[in-house]
ChimeraX commands (.cxc) that place a marker at each C-alpha (Angstrom):
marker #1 position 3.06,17.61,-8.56 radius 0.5
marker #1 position 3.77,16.85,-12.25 radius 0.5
marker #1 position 1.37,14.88,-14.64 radius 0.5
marker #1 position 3.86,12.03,-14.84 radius 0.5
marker #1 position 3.83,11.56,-11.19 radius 0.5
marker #1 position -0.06,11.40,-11.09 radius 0.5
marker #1 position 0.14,8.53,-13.69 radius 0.5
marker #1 position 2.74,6.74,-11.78 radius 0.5
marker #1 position 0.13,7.11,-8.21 radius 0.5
marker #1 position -2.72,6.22,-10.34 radius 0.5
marker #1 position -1.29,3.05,-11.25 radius 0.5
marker #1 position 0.07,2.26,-8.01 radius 0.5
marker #1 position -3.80,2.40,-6.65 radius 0.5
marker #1 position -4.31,-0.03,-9.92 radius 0.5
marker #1 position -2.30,-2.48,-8.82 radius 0.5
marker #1 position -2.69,-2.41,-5.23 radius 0.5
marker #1 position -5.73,-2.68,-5.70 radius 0.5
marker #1 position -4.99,-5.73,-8.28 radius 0.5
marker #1 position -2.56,-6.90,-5.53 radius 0.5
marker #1 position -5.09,-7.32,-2.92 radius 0.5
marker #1 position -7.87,-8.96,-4.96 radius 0.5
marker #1 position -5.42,-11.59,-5.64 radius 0.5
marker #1 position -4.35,-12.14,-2.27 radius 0.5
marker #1 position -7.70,-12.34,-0.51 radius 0.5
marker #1 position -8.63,-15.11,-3.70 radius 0.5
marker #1 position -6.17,-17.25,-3.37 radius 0.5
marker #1 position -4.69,-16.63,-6.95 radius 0.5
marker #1 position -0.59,-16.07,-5.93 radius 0.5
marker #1 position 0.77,-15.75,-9.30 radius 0.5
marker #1 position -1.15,-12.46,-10.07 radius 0.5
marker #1 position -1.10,-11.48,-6.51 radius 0.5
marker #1 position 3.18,-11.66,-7.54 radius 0.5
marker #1 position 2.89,-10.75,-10.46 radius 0.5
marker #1 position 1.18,-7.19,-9.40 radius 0.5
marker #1 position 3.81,-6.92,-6.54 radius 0.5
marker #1 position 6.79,-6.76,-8.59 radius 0.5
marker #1 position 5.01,-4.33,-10.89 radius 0.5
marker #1 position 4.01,-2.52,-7.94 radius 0.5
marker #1 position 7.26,-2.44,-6.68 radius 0.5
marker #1 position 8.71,-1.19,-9.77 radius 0.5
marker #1 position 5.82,1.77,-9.79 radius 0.5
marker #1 position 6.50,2.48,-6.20 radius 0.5
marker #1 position 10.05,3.25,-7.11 radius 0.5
marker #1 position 9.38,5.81,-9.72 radius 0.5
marker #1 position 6.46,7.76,-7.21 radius 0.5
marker #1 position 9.85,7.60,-4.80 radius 0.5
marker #1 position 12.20,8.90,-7.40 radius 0.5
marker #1 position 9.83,11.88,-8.42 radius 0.5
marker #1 position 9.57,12.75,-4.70 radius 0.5
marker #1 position 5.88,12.32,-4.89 radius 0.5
marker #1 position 5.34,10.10,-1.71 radius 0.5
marker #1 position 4.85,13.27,0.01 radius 0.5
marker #1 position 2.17,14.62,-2.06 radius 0.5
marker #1 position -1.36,14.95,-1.13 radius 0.5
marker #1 position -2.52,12.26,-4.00 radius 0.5
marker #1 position 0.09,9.53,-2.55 radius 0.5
marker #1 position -1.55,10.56,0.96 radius 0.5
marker #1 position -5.41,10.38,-0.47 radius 0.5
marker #1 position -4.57,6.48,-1.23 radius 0.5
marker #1 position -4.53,5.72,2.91 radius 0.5
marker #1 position -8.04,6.35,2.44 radius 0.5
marker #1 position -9.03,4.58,-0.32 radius 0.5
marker #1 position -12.21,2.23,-1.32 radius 0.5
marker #1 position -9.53,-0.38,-1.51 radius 0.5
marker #1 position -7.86,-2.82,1.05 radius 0.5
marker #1 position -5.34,-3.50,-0.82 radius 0.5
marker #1 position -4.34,-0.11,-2.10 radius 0.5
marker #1 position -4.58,1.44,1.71 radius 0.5
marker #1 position -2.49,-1.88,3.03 radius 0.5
marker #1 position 0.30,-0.43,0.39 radius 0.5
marker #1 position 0.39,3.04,0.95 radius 0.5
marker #1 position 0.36,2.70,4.59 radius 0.5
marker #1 position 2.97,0.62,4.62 radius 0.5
marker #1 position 5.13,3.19,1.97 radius 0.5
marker #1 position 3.89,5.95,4.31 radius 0.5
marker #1 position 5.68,4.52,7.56 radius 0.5
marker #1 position 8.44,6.40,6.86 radius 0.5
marker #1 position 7.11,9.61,6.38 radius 0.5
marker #1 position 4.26,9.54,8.82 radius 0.5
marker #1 position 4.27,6.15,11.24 radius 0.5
marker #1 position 1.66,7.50,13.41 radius 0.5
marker #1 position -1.11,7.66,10.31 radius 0.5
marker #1 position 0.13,4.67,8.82 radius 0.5
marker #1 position 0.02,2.84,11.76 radius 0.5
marker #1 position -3.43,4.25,12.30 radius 0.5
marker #1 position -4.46,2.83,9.09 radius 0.5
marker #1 position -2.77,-0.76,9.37 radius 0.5
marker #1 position -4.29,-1.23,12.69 radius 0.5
marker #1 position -7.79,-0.98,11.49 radius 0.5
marker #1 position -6.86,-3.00,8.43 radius 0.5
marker #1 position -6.19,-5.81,10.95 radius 0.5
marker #1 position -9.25,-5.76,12.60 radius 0.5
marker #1 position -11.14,-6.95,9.06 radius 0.5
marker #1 position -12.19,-10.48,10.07 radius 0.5
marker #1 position -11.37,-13.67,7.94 radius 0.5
marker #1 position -9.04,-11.22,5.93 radius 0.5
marker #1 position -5.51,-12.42,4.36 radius 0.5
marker #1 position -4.35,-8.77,4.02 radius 0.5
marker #1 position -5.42,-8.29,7.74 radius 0.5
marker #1 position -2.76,-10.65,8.53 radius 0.5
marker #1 position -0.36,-8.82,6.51 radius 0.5
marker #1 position -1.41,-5.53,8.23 radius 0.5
marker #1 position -0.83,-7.40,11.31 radius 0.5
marker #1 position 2.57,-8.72,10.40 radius 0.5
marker #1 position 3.66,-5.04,8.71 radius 0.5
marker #1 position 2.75,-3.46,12.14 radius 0.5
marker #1 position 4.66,-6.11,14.61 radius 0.5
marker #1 position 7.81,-5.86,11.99 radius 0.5
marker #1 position 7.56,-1.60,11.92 radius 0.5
marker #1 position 8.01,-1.78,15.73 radius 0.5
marker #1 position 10.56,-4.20,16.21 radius 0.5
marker #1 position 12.91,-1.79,13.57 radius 0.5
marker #1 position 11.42,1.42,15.38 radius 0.5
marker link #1:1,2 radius 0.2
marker link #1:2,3 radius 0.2
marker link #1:3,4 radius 0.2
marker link #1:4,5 radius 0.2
marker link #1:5,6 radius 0.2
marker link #1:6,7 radius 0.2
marker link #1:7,8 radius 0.2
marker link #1:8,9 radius 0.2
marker link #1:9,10 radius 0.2
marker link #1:10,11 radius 0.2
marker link #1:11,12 radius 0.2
marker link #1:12,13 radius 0.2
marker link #1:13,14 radius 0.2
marker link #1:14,15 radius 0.2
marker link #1:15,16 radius 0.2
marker link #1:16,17 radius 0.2
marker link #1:17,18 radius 0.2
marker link #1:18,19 radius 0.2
marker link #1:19,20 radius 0.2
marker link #1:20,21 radius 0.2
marker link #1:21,22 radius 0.2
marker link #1:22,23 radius 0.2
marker link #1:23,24 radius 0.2
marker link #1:24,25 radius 0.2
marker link #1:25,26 radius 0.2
marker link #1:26,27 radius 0.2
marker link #1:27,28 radius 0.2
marker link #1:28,29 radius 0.2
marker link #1:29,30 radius 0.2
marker link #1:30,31 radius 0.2
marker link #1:31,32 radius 0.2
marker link #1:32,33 radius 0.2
marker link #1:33,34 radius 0.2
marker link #1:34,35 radius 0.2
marker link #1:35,36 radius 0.2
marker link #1:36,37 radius 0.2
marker link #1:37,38 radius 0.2
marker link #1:38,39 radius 0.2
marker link #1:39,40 radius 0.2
marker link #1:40,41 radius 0.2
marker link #1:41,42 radius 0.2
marker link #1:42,43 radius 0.2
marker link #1:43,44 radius 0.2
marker link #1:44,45 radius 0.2
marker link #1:45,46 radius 0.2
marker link #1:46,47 radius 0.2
marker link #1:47,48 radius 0.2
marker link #1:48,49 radius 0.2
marker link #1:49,50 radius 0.2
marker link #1:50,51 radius 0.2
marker link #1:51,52 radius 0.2
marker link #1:52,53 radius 0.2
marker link #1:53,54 radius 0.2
marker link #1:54,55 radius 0.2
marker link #1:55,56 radius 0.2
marker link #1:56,57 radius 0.2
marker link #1:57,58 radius 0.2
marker link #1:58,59 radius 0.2
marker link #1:59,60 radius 0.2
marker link #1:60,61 radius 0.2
marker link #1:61,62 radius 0.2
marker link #1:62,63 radius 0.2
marker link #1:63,64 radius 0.2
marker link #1:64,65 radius 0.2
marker link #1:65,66 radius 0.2
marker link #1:66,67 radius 0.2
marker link #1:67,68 radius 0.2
marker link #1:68,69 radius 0.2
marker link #1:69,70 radius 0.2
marker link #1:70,71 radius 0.2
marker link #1:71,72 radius 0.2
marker link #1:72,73 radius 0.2
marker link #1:73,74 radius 0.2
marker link #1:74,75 radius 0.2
marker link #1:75,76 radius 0.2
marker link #1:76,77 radius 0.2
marker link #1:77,78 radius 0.2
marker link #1:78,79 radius 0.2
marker link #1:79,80 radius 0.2
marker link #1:80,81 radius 0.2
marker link #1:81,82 radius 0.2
marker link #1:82,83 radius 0.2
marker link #1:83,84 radius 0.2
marker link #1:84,85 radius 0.2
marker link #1:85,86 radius 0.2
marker link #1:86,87 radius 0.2
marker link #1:87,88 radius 0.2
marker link #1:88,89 radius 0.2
marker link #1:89,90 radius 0.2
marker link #1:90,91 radius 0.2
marker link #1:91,92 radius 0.2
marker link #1:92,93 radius 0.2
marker link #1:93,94 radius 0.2
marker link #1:94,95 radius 0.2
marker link #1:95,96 radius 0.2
marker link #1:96,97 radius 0.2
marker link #1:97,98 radius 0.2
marker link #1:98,99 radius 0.2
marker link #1:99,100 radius 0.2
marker link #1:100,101 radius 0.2
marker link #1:101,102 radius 0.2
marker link #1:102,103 radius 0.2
marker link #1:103,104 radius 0.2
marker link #1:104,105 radius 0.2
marker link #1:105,106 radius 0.2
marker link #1:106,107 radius 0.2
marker link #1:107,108 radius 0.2
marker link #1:108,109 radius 0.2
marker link #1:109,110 radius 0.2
marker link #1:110,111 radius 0.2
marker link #1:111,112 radius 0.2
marker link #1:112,113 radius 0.2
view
C-alpha cells in the first residue's frame, strides 16, 4: 500500500473517531461536519483500492466506537460476515447512540442482502 493511502486511512480513523464523539455528545453540527469530511476521505481510500488492505481492516478493531462503527459498515461489501460480526457487538453497548446506528446499519444490510 502506498504512503498516500496510509494518510488517507489515518485520517479516516481521525474522523471517525471525531464522528462518534460527536454523536454520543449530542453536538450534531460536528458530528456532520466530520461525516461529510469522512465521506469525502472514504472516497479517496476507495479510489486507491486500499479498502482491501490490512490497515483499512486493522480499523474493525480499533480503540474507537466510532471508527469500528465506520469501517464495518465500509467493510460490508468486502467481508459482511466480519462486519456484521463487528456491528453486532457494537449494538450490544448499552445507553449508546452509535449502538443504535449499528443496529439500524445491520437491519438495513439485510433487507438489501
Amino acid at each position: 500500500m502506498n504512503e498516500n493511502a496510509e494518510k488517507w486511512i489515518s485520517e479516516y480513523a481521525r474522523l471517525s473517531d471525531l464522528y462518534g464523539d460527536a454523536i454520543e455528545t449530542g453536538n450534531h453540527k460536528k458530528a456532520n461536519k466530520a461525516y461529510d469530511e469522512l465521506m469525502a476521505v472514504y472516497q479517496q481510500i476507495k479510489a486507491q483500492g486500499a479498502l482491501n488492505s490490512e490497515a483499512f481492516h486493522e480499523l474493525l478493531s480499533a480503540p474507537s466506537m466510532g471508527t469500528r462503527l465506520w469501517a464495518a459498515t465500509h467493510y460490508l461489501a468486502i467481508s459482511n460476515d466480519e462486519a456484521e460480526k463487528v456491528l453486532s457487538a457494537l449494538g450490544e453497548v448499552p445507553n449508546s447512540l452509535l449502538a443504535v446506528s449499528a443496529k439500524i446499519t445491520l437491519e438495513e444490510w439485510e433487507k438489501d442482502v
